[in-house]
C-alpha positions as CSV (number, residue, x, y, z in Angstrom):
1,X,0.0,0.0,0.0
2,X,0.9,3.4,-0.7
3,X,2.3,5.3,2.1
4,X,0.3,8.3,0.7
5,X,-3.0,7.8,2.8
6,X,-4.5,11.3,1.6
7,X,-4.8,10.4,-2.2
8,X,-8.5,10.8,-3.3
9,X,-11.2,12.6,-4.1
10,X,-13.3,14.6,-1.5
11,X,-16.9,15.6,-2.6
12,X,-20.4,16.3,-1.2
13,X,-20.2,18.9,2.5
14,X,-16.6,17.5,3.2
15,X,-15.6,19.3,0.4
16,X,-17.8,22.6,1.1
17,X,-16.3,23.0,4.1
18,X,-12.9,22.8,3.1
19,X,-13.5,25.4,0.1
20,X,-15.1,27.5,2.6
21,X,-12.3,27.6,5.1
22,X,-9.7,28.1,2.3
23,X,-11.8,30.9,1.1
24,X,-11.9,32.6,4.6
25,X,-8.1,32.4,4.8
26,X,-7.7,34.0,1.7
27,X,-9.4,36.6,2.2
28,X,-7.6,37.6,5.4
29,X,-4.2,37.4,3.7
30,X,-4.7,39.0,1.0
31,X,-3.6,42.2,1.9
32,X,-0.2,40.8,2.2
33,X,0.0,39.4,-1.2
34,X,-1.2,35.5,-1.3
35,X,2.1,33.4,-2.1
36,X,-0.1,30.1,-2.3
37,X,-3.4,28.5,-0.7
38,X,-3.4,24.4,-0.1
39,X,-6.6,22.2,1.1
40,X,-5.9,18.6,1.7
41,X,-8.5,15.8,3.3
42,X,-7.1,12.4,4.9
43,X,-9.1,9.5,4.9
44,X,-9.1,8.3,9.1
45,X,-9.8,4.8,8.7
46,X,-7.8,4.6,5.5
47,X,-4.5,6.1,7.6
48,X,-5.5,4.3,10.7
49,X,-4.6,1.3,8.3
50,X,-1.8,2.7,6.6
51,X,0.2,3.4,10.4
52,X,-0.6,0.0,11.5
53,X,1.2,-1.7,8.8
54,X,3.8,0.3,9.0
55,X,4.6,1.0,12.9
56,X,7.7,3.4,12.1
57,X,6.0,5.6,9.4
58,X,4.6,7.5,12.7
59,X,8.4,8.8,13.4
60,X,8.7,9.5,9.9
61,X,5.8,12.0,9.4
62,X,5.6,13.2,12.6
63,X,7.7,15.3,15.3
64,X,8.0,14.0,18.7
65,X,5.7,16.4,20.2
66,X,3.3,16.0,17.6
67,X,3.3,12.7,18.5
68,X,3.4,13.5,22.2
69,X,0.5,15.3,21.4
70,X,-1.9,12.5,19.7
71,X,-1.1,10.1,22.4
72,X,-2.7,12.3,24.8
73,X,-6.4,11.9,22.9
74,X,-8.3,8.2,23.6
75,X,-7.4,7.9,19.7
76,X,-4.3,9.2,18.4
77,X,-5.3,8.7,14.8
78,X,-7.5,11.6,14.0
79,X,-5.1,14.2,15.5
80,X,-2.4,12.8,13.5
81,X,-4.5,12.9,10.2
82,X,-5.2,16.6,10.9
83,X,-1.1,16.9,11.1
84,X,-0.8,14.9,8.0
85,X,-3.0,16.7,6.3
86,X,-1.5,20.0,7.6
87,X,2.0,19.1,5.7
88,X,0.5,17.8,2.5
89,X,-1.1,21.6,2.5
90,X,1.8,23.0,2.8
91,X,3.5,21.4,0.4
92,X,0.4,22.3,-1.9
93,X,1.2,26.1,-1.2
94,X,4.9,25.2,-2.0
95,X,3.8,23.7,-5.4
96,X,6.3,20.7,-4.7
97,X,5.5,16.8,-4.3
98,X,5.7,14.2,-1.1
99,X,9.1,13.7,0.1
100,X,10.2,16.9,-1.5
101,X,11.4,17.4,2.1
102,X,11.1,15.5,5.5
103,X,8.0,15.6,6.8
104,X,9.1,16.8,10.6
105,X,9.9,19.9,8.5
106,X,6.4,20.8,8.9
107,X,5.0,21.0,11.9
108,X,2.0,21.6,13.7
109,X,2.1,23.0,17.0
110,X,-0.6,23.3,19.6
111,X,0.0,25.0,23.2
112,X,-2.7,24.5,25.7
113,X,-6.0,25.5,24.1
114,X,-4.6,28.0,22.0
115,X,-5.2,27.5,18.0
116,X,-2.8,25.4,16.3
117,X,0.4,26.9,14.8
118,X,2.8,26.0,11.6
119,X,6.1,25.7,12.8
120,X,9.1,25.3,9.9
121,X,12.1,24.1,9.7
122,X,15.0,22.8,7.5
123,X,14.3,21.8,3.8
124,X,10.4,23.2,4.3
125,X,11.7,26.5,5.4
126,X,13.9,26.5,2.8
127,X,11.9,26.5,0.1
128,X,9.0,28.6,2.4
129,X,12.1,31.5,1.8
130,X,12.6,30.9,-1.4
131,X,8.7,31.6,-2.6
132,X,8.7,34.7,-0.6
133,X,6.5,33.2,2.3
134,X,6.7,35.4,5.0
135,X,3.1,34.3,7.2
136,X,0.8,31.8,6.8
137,X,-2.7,30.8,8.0
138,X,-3.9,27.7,9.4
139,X,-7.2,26.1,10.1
140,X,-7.7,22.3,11.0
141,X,-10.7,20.6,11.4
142,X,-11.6,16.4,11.3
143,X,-15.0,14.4,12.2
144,X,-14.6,10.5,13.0
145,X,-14.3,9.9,9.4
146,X,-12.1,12.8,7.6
147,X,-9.7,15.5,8.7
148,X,-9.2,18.7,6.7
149,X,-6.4,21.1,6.8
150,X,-6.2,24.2,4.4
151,X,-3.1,26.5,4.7
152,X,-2.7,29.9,3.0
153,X,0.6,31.1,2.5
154,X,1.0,35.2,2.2
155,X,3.8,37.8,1.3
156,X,3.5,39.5,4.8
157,X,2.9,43.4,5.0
158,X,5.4,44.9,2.1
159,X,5.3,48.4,4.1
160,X,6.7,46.9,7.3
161,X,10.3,47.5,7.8
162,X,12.7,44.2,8.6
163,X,14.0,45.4,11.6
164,X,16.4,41.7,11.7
165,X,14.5,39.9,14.4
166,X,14.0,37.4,12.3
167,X,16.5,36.6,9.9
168,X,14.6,33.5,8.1
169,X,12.0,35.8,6.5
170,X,9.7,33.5,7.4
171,X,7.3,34.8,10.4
172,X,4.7,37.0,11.6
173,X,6.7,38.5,14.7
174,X,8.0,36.4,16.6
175,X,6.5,35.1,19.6
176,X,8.1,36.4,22.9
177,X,6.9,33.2,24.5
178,X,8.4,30.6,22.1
179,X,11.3,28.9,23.7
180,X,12.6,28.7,20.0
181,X,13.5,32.2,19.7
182,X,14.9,34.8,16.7
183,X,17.2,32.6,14.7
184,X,15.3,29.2,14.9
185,X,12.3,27.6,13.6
186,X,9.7,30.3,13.0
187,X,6.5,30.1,14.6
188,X,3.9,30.9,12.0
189,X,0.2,31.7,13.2
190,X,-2.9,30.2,12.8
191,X,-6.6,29.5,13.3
192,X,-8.5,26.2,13.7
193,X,-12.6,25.6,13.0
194,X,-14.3,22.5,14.7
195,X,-16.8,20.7,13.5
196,X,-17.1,18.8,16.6
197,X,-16.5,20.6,19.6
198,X,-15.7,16.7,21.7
199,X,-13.4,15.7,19.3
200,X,-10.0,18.5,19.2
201,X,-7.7,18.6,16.0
């Protein structure tokens, strides 16, 4: 089986949604200049299937703290589509294929019950820099059956001075609280929509 558990196509509400919350982003970045917008829909039972055949392909998609993450829910899986979905987004905004970089470059970080957060690094950042991404928008969102994550990518305000706080190019302003700091991985922010308020991405 493919180790590509997102492959498909996603019609009927599922899809509605998804247009819808892709739409919204948009709009809200467009004043920055959109670099790219990505929607991408995982299959849960489909993955579910694809992680138990193939116990180590959770290390190789996933950080350790998203993993630390999805353990914490009574079913990891659903969180970990969301996350899956999340990358495949990005790479969608990026315009480049699976495996164009590591998949850990991505990742999707979630403090307390603040909204979730895009987090780059390495070969993702790389080529974030390289389109001229500067901010990006996120919103993830899963029932039992399907998780959804659509990413906009913009240009960031062209009026704002760099004033060298952040060298990558990459981020809003950097958060004061991220442990990460000015000169590692950007933190990038986002938004998330629920469908079901029982079930967090």
């Amino acid at each position: 089986m493919s180790a590509h558990p997102a492959a498909g196509v996603v019609t009927g509400s599922a899809a509605h949604v998804a247009a819808s919350v892709a739409q919204d982003l948009a709009v809200r970045a467009r004043g920055a200049g959109v670099i790219g917008v990505g929607i991408d829909a995982v299959d849960v039972d489909r993955f579910r299937t694809v992680l138990a055949r193939r116990p180590r392909l959770g290390r190789r998609l996933f950080t350790a703290a998203e993993l630390a993450y999805a353990a914490a829910a009574p079913d990891a899986v659903p969180r970990l589509a969301t996350r899956f979905a999340a990358k495949e987004a990005v790479m969608k905004v990026l315009g480049v294929g699976l495996w164009s970089f590591r998949l850990t470059d991505v990742e999707v970080v979630r403090v307390g019950l603040g909204a979730p957060t895009l987090r780059l690094h390495g070969g993702a950042a790389d080529l974030a820099r390289a389109a001229g991404a500067r901010r990006w928008h996120l919103s993830l969102t899963h029932t039992d059956t399907l998780a959804l994550a659509a990413v906009v990518a913009d240009g960031g305000d062209p009026t704002e001075p760099t004033d060298g706080s952040d060298p990558t190019g990459l981020s809003d302003p950097w958060d004061a609280a991220d442990p990460s700091g000015p000169g590692r991985a950007p933190v990038i922010r986002g938004r998330r929509r629920r469908v079901d308020p029982c079930s967090p991405s």
